[in-house]
N, C-alpha and C positions, 0 to 999 in steps of 0.2 A: 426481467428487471430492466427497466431502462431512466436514464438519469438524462436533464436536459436541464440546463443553463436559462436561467430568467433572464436575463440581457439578452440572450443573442443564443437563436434555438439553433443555427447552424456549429454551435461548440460542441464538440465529442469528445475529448479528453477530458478526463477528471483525475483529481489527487483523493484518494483514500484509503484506508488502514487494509493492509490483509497480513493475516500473523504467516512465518518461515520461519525455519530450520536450518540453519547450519554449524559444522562444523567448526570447533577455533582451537588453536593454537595457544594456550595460554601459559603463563611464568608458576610458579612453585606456588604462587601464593592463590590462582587463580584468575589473577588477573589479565584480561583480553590480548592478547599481544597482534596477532592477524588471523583472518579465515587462513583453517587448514588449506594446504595446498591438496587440489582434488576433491575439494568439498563443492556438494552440491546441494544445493537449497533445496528444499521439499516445505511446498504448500502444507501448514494446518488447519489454518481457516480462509477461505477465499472474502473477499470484499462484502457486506451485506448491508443489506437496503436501508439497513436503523444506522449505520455509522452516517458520519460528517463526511460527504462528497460535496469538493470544491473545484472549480474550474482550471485548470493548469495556468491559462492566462488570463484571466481578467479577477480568478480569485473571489466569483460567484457563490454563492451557497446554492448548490443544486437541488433540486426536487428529484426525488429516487421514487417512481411506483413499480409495485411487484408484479 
């Protein structure tokens, strides 16, 4: 998969969805209070080439081929 920025093909960083895991700490009621202390995140789905990939800086709509 590679993702490239229509303005400007020298941009490498992109902003897009990948679903984690973690741990929280939360009230009686279940409500979020902070990540467990010692929690550690664990990937469920990695990044994929159908979500919305945007440029970190200039906030491009990327073209993603597989």
């Amino acid at each position: 998969m590679i993702a490239t920025c229509p303005k400007n093909s020298e941009h490498k960083r992109f902003v897009t969805v990948a679903h984690v895991t973690e741990d929280w700490l939360v009230d009686e009621r279940g409500d979020f209070v902070e990540v467990a202390p010692g929690s550690e995140s664990q990937v469920v789905h990695e990044p994929h080439p159908d979500n919305i990939w945007t440029y970190a800086v200039c906030g491009a709509q990327a073209r993603v081929e597989r």
